[in-house]
C-alpha positions in Angstrom: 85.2 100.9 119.1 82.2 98.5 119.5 81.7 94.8 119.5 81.8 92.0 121.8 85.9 92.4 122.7 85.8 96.2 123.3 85.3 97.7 126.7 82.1 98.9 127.6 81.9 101.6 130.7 79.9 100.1 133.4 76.8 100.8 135.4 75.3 100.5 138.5 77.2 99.9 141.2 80.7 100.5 143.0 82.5 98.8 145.8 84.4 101.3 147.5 87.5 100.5 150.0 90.3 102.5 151.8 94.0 101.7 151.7 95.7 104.1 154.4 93.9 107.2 154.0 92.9 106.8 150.4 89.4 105.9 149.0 89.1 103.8 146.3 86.0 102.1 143.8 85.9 99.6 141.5 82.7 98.4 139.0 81.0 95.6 141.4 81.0 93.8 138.1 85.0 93.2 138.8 84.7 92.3 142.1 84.4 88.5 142.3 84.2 87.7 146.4 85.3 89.8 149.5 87.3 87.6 151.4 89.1 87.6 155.0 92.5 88.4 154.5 94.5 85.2 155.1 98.2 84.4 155.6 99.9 85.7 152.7 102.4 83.0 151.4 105.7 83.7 149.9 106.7 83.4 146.3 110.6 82.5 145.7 110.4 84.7 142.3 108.6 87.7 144.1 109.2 90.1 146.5 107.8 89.8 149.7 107.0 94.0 149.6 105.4 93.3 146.7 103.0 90.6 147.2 102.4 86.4 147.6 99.7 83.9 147.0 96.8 82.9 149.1 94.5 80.1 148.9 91.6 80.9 147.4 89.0 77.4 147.3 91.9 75.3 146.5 93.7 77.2 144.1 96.6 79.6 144.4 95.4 83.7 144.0 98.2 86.4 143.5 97.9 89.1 145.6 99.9 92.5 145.3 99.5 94.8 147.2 97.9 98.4 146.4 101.1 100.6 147.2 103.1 98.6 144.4 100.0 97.9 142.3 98.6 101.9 142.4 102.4 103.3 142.9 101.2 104.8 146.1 103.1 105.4 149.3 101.1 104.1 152.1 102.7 105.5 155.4 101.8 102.8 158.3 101.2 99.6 156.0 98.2 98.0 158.2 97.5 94.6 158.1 94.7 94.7 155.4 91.1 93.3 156.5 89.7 92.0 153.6 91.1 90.8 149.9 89.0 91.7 146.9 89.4 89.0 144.2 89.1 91.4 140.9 88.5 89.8 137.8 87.9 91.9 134.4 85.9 89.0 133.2 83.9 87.8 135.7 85.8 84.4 136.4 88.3 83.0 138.8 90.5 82.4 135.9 92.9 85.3 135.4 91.7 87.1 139.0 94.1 89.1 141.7 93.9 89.5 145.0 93.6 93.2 146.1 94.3 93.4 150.1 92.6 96.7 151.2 92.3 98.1 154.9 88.8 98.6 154.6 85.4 98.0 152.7 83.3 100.6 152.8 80.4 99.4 150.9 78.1 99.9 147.6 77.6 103.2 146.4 75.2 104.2 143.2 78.0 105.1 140.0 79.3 104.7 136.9 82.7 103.6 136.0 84.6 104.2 132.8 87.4 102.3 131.8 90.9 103.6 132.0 93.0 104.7 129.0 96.9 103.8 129.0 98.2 101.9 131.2 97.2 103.4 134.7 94.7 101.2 136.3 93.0 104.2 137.5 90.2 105.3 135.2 89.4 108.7 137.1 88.8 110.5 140.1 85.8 111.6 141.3 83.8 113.0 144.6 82.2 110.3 146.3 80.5 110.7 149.7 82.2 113.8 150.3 86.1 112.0 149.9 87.7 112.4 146.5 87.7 108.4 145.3 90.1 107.2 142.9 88.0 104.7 140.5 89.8 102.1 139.5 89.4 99.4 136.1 89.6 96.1 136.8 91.3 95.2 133.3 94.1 97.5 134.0 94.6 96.3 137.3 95.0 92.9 136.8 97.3 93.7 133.4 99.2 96.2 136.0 99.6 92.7 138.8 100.6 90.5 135.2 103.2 93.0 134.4 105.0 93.4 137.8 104.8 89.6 138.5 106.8 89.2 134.6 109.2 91.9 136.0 109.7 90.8 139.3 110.3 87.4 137.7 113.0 88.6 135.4 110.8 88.5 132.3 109.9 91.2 129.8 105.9 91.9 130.2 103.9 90.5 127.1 
């Protein structure tokens, strides 16, 4: 499918982080700002295990975090370093907050996007690690659909 609303893959470049032992990447492209990880702040409709809000220049950014976003068990949950605002469009409107341990950096790459529903698109070698590439669109739509849940809402 082609036209301006379908997906395209992505090239050039890929921000790749850790969350406990795991590497990740996602298209620079999605990646709005690397931030300091702030004081996450409660929401009454949301589970503290599963994320908050944070203020990002004045206005309030959901962050989950990656075990309940990527359904990964993460053994000693560290106190992440950095947020990545990810936006599948390129603006703050409709973004997430992604707290990760660790950036590692840019590496050269191309990312596709994922089919289904699993915001992981593939899994690839990347300096020597096995990386788990993830989509943007699918991530955020993954954050939508747990915040509806968590919420007591059936996802859209």
């Amino acid at each position: 499918m082609s036209g301006p609303g379908a997906p395209q893959p992505s090239t050039g470049r890929l921000l790749t982080f850790e969350v406990g032992a795991g590497l990740y990447a996602l298209p620079i492209a999605g990646v709005l700002e690397v931030v300091e990880a702030g004081e996450l702040v409660c929401v009454p409709t949301l589970p503290l295990g599963l994320g908050g809000v944070v203020n990002y220049h004045g206005d309030a950014l959901p962050v989950l975090h990656c075990a309940a976003l990527l359904e990964i068990e993460v053994e000693r949950p560290a106190k992440p370093e950095h947020v990545l605002v990810v936006s599948p469009r390129g603006t703050r409107s409709g973004s997430l907050g992604l707290p990760v341990d660790r950036v590692l950096g840019l590496v050269d790459g191309r990312a596709v996007p994922a089919r289904g529903s699993d915001p992981v698109a593939e899994r690839r070698s990347l300096a020597g690690r096995l990386a788990s590439l993830l989509d943007p669109a699918r991530l955020v739509a993954r954050a939508r659909e747990l915040i509806e849940r968590s919420a007591g809402r059936p996802p859209a």
